[in-house]
MOPAC internal coordinates of N, CA, C and O (Angstrom, degrees):
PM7 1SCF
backbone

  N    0.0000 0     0.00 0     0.00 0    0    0    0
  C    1.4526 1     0.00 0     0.00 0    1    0    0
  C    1.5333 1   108.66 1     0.00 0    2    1    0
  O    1.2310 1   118.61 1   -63.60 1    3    2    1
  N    1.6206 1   120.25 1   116.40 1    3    2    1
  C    1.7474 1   123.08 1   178.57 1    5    3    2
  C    1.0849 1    98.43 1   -70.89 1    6    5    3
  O    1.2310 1   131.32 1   -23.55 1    7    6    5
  N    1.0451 1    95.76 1   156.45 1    7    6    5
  C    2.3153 1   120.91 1  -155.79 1    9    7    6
  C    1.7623 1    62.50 1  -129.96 1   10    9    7
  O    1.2310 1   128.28 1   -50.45 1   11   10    9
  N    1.9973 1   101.65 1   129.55 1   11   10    9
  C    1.0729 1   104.98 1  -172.84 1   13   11   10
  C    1.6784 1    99.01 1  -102.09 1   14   13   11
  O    1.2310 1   116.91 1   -36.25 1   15   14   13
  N    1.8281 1   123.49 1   143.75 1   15   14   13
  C    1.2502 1   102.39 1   159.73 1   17   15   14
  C    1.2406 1   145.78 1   -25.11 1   18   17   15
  O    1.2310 1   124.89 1   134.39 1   19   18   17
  N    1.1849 1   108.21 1   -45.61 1   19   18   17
  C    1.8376 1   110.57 1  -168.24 1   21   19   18
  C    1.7396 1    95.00 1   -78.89 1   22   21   19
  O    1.2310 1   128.44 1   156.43 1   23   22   21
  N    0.8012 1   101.36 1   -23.57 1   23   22   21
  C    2.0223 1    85.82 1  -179.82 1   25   23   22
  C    1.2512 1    96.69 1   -71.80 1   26   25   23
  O    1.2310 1   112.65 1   141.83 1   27   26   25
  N    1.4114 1   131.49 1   -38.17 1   27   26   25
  C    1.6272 1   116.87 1  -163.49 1   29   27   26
  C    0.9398 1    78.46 1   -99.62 1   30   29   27
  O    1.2310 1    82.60 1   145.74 1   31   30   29
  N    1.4112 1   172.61 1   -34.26 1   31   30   29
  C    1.1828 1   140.45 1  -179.98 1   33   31   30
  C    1.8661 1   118.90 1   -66.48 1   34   33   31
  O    1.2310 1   122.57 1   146.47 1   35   34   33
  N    1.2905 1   112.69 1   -33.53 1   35   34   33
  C    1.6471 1   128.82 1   143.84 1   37   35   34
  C    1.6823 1   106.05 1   -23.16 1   38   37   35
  O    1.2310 1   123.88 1   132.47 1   39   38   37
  N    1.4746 1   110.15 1   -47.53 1   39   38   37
  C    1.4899 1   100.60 1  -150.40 1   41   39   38
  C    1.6915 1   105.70 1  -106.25 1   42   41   39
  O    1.2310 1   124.04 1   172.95 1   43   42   41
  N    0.8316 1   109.85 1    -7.05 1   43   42   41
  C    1.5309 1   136.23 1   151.33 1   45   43   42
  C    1.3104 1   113.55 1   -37.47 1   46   45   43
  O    1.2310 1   125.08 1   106.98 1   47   46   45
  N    1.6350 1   107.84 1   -73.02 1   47   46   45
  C    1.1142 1   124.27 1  -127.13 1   49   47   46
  C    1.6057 1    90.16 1  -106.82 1   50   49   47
  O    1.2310 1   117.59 1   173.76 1   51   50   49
  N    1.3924 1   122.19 1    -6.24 1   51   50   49
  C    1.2688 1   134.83 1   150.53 1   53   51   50
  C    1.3616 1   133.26 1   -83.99 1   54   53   51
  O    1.2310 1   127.32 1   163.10 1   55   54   53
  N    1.3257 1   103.53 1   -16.90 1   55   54   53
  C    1.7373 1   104.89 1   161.54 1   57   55   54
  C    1.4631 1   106.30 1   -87.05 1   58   57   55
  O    1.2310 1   108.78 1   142.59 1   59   58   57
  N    1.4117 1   138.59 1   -37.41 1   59   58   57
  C    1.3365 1   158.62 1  -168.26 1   61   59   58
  C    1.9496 1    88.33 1   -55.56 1   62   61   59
  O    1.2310 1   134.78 1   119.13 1   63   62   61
  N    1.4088 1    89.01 1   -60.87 1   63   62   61
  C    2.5203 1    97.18 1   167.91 1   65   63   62
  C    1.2907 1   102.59 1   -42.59 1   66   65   63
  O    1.2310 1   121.62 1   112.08 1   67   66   65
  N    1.1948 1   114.50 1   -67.92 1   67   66   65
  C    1.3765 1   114.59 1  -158.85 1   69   67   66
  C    1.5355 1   124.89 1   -74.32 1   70   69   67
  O    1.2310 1   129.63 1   164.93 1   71   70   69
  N    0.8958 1    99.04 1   -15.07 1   71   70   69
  C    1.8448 1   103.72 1   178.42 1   73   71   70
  C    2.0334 1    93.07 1   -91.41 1   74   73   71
  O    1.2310 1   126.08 1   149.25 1   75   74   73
  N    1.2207 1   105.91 1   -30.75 1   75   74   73
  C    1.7259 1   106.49 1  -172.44 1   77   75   74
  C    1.9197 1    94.29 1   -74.03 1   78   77   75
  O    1.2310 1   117.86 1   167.14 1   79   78   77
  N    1.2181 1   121.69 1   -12.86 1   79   78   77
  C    1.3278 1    96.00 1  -174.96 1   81   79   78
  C    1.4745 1    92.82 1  -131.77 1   82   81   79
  O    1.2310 1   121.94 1  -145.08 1   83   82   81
  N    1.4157 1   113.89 1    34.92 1   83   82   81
  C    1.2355 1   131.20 1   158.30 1   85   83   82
  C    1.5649 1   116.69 1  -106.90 1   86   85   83
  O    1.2310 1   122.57 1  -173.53 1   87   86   85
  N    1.6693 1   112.69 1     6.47 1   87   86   85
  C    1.0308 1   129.79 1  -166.04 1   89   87   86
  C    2.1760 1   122.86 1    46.43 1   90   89   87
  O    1.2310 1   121.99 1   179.09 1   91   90   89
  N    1.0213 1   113.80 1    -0.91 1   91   90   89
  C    1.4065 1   140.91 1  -177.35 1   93   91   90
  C    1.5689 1   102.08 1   -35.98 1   94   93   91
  O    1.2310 1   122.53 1     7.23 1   95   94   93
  N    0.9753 1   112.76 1  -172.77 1   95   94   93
  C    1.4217 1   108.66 1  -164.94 1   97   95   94
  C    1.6718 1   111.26 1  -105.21 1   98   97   95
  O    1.2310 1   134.29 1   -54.13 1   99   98   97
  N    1.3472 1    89.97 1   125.87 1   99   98   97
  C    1.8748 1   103.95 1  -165.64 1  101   99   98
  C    1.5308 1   122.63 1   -46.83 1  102  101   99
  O    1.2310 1   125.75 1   166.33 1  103  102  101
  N    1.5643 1   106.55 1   -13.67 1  103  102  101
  C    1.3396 1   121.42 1   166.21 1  105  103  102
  C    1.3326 1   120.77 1   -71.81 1  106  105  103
  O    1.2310 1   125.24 1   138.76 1  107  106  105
  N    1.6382 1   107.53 1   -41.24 1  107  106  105
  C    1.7702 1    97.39 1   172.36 1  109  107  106
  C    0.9341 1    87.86 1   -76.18 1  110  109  107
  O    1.2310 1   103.67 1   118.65 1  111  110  109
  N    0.8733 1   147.66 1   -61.35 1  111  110  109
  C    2.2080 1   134.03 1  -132.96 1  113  111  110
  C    1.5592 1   100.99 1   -67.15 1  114  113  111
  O    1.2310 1   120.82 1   142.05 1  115  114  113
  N    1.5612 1   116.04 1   -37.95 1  115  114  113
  C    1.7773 1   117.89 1   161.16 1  117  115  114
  C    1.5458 1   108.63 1   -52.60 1  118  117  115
  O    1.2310 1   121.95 1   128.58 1  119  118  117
  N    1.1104 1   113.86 1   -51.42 1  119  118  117
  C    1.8211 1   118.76 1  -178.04 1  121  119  118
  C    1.4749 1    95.65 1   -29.35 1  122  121  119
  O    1.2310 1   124.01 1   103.44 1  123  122  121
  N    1.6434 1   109.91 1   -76.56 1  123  122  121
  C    1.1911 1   116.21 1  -146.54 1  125  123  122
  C    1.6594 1   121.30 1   -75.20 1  126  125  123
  O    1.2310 1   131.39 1   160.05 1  127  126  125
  N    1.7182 1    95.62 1   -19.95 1  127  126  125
  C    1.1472 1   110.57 1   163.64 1  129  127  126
  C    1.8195 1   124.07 1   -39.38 1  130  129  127
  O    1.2310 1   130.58 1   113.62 1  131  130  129
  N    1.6672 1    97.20 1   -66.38 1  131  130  129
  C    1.1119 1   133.54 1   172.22 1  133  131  130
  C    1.8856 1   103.74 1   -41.09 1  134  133  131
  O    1.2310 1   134.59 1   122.15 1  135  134  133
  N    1.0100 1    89.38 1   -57.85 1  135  134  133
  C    1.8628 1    98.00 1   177.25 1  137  135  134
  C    1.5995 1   109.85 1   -23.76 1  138  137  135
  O    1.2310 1   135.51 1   110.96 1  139  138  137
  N    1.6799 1    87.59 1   -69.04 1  139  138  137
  C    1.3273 1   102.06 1  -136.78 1  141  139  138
  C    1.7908 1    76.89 1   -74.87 1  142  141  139
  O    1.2310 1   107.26 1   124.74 1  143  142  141
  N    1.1020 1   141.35 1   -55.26 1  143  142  141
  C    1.5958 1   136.45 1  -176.83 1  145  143  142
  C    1.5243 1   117.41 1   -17.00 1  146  145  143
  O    1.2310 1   128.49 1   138.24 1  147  146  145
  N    1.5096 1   101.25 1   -41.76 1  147  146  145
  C    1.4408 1   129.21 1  -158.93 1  149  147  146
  C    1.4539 1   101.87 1   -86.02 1  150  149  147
  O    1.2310 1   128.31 1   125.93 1  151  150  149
  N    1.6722 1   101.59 1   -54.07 1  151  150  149
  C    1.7702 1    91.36 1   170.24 1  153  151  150
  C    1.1119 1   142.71 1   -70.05 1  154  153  151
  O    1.2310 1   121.91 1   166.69 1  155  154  153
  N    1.1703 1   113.95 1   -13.31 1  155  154  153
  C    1.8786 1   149.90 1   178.41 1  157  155  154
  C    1.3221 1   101.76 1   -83.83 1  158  157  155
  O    1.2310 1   118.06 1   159.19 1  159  158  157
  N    1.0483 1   121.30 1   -20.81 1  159  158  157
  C    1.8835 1   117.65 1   169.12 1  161  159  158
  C    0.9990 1   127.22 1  -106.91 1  162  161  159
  O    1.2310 1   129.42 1   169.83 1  163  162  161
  N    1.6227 1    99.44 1   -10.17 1  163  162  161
  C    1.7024 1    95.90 1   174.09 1  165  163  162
  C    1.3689 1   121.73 1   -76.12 1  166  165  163
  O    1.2310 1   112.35 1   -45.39 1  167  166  165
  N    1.7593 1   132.04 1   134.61 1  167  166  165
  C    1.0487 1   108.96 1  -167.41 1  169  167  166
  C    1.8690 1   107.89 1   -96.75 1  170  169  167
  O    1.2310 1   114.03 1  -127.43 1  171  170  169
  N    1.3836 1   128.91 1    52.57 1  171  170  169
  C    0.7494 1   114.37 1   178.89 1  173  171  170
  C    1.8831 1   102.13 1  -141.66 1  174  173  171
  O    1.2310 1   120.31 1   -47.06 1  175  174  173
  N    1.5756 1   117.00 1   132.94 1  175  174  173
  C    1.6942 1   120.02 1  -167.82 1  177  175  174
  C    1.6953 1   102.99 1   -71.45 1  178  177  175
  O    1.2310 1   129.93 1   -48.87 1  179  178  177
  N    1.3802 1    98.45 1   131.13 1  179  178  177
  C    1.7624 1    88.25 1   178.36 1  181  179  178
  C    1.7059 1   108.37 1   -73.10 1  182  181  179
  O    1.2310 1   109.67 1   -34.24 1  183  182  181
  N    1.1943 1   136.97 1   145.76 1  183  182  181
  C    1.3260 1   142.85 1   157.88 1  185  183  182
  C    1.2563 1   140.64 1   -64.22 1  186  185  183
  O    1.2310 1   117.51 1   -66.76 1  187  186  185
  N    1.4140 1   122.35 1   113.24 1  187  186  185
  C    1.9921 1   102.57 1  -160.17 1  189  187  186
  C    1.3222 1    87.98 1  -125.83 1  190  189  187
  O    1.2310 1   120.10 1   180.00 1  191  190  189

């Protein structure tokens, strides 16, 4: 069953929240930001 981008990019982009109102360091919370951008554009479904 393909694990569709936008859900893991969903789940990304909810740790990216939670570390930002974890006050954490603005570099990870960009990381994960960045992630989820990256996985949301790829046009190909990862496989699990």
């Amino acid at each position: 069953m393909p694990v569709h981008n936008a859900e893991i990019a969903v789940l990304f982009e909810t740790l990216a929240d939670l570390r930002e109102i974890e006050d954490a360091n603005p570099f990870r919370v960009r990381v994960y930001r960045n992630a989820a951008l990256t996985i949301r554009q790829h046009p190909q479904a990862c496989r699990g």
